[in-house]
N, C-alpha and C positions, 0 to 999 in steps of 0.2 A: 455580207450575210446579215440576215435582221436576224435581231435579237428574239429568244423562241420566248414567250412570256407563257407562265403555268396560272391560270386562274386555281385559286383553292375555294373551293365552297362555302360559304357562310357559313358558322356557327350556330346552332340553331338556341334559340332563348331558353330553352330546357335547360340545354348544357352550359351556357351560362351561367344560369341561377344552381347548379350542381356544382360546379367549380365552386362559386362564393359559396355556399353554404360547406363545404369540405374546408376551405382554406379558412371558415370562421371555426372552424368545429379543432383544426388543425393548431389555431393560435390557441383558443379556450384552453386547449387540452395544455398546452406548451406554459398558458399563465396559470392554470390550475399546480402542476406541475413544482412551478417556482414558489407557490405558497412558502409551504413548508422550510425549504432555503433561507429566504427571505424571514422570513420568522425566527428561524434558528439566530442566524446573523443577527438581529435587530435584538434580540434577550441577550446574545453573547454580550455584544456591545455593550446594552445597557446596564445590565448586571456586573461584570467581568472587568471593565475597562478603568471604573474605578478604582476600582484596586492595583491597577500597576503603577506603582509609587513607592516609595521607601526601600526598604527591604524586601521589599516583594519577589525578586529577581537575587538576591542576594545572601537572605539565609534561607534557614532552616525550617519545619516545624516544629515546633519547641514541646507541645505539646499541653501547652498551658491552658487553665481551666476559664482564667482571670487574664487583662489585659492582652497586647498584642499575641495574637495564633504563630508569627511565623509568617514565612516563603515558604516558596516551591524550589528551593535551590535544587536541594536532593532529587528531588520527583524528575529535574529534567537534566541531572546528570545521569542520575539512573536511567533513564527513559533512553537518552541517544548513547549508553552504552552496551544497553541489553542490544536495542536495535540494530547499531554497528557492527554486532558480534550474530546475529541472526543475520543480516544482508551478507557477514564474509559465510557463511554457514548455506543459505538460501540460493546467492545468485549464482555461483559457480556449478552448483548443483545441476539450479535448472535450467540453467545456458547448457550443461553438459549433455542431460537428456532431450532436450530439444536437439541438439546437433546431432544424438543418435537418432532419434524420430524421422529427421528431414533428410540427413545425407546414407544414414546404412539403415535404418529400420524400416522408412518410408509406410505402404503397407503389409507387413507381413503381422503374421498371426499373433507373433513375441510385441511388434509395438503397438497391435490396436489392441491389446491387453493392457501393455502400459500407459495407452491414451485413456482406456476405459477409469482406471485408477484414477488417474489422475483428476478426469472429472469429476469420481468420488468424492476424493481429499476437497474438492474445492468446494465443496455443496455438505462438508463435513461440520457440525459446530463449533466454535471455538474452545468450548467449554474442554468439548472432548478432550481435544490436544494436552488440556491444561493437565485433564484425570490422564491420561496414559503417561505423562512425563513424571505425574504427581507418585503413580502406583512403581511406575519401571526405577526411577531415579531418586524420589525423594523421600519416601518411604524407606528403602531401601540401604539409603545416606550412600549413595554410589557419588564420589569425588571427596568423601568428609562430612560436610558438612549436608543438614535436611535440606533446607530452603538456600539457596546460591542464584545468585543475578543469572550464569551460565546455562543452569537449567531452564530459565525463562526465556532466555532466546533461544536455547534447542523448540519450545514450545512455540514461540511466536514465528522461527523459521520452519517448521510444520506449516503454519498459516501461510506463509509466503511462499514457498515452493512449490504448488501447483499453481499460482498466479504468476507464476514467473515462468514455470515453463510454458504454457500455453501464451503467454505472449510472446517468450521468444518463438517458440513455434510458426506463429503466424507471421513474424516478421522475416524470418529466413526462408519461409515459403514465398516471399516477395522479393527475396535477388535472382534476379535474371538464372536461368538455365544457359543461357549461353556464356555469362563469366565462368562457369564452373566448368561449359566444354572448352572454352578460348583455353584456360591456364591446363585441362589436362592434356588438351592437343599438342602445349609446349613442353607435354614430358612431366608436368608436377605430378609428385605421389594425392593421393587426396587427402591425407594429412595436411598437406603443405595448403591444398587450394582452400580447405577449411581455415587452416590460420592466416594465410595472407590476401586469399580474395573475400571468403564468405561473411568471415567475422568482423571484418573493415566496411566491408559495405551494409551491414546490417548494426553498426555499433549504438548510432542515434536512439531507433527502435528499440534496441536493447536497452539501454539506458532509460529511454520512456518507459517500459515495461519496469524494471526493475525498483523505478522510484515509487510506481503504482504499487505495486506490492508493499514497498519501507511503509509508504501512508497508511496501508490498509492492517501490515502488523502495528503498528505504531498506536493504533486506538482501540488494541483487545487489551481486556480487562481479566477475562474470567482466566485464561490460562497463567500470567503474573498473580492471579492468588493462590493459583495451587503449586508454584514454583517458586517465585523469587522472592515471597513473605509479604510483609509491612515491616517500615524501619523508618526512622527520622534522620537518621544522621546519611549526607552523603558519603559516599566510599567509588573508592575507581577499584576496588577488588572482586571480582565477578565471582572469589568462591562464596561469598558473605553474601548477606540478605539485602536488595536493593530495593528502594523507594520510585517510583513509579509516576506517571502524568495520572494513567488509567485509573490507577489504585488510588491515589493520593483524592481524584475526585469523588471517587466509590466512596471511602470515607468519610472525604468533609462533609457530604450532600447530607448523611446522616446525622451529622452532628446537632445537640441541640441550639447552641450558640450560633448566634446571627453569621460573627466575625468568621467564623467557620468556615459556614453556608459561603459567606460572600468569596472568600481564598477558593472554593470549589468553583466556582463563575470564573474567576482569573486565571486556575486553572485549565479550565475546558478551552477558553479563548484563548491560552497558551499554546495548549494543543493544535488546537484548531489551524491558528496560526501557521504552526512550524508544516502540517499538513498542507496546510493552503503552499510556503514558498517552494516545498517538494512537488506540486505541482504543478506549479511557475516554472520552474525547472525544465520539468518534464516537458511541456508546452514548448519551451523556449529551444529548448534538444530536437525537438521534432520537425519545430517550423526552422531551423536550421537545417535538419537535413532536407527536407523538402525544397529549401533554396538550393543546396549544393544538385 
């Protein structure tokens, strides 16, 4: 048999010159884009990096008018315990309602009401969160104490739990329809096919979604002032007033003192940081399961 050969048409120089002009239009946009990035990172650096040295990572802020300001000790024990205590607070939550959305609400009337919400809560300002937490709970002294670390991650897990469901959502709308008919064809209740097929093969995804969220509460501000206070000293007691990444920068930035200003720089590149390896993570979970 000869081989059938398919002539395709030439290209015509229009649509050449439309292709390059799109794919120049397509980079422009993509380095325009990265400005801002790029700029962020190069001021962190430059500002911020000097400062990590000494004590910087190891005390306090002391509060001093005259001579050394202080660390950021507090700021980032506070910081990854409020958070810790929002992600147990946030991601059970919204793995929970995702798994009702995809496996028994799918579309009925009850969950595209709670999808509608949900898109709310996410387009909600941070701010908000802080005044409803600030009016219902601290106001009020509900736990003892006004201001408490615990109130601040009720607030910051507000923030995370519509970021959380809407990604587990979309992650569990991606395991196969057919694991879920193979294991009930074998007789499993759908409880079971939820805990030992659905949630195993969507775990990566979950876990990408979930850190996305830790980074995205991790650098609000406005809801930690109207919940968890300002404080210097560290404390691991979430009924007390904790010190902050967010807070701690809001402050220094105002300060009149240079040495201040500068601890606010080493701060944010602090932050920054700890954001950046939650990401890394995230990346690293995902291209993981993409290999499996």
């Amino acid at each position: 048999m000869s081989a059938v050969t398919t002539a395709f048409p030439a290209v015509s120089p229009r649509r050449r010159r439309t292709d390059r002009v799109m794919r120049a239009l397509l980079l422009a946009g993509t380095l325009i884009a990265l400005v801002p990035l790029v700029l962020v990172i190069y001021f962190l650096l430059k500002q911020g990096l000097g400062t990590w040295g000494g004590s910087f990572f190891s005390s306090d802020p002391n509060g001093n008018f005259f001579g050394n300001p202080g660390g950021i000790r507090s700021a980032i024990f506070g910081t990854l315990e409020m958070i810790a205590l929002a992600t147990l607070i946030a991601v059970p939550i919204g793995i929970g309602v995702a798994l009702y959305l995809v496996e028994y609400g799918k579309q009925s009337a009850f969950a595209n009401i709670v999808r509608y919400f949900i898109d709310v809560m996410t387009g909600v300002p941070s701010i908000v969160f802080g005044l409803f937490i600030y009016i219902s709970l601290v106001i009020n002294h509900v736990g003892g104490a006004s201001f408490a670390g615990w109130k601040g991650s009720v607030a910051v897990s507000l923030l995370m739990l519509p970021v959380v469901t809407r990604s587990a959502e979309v992650v569990l709308l991606l395991v196969p329809d057919n694991l879920r008919e193979a294991a009930l064809a074998l007789g499993a209740p759908r409880w079971r096919v939820v805990w030992r097929v659905v949630l195993p093969t969507a775990l990566p995804g979950l876990v990408t979604g979930s850190l996305l969220a830790v980074a995205r509460g991790m650098g609000e501000t406005a809801p930690l002032l109207f919940t968890a206070g300002v404080t210097f000293l560290a404390s691991s007691n979430l009924d007390q007033q904790m010190n902050s990444l967010p807070v701690q920068i809001f402050n220094d930035i105002t300060s009149p003192r240079q040495a201040v200003i500068d601890r606010a720089w080493g701060a944010a590149l602090a932050l920054v940081a700890i954001i950046l390896v939650l990401n890394l993570i995230a990346r690293f979970v995902s291209r993981r399961s993409r290999m499996a």
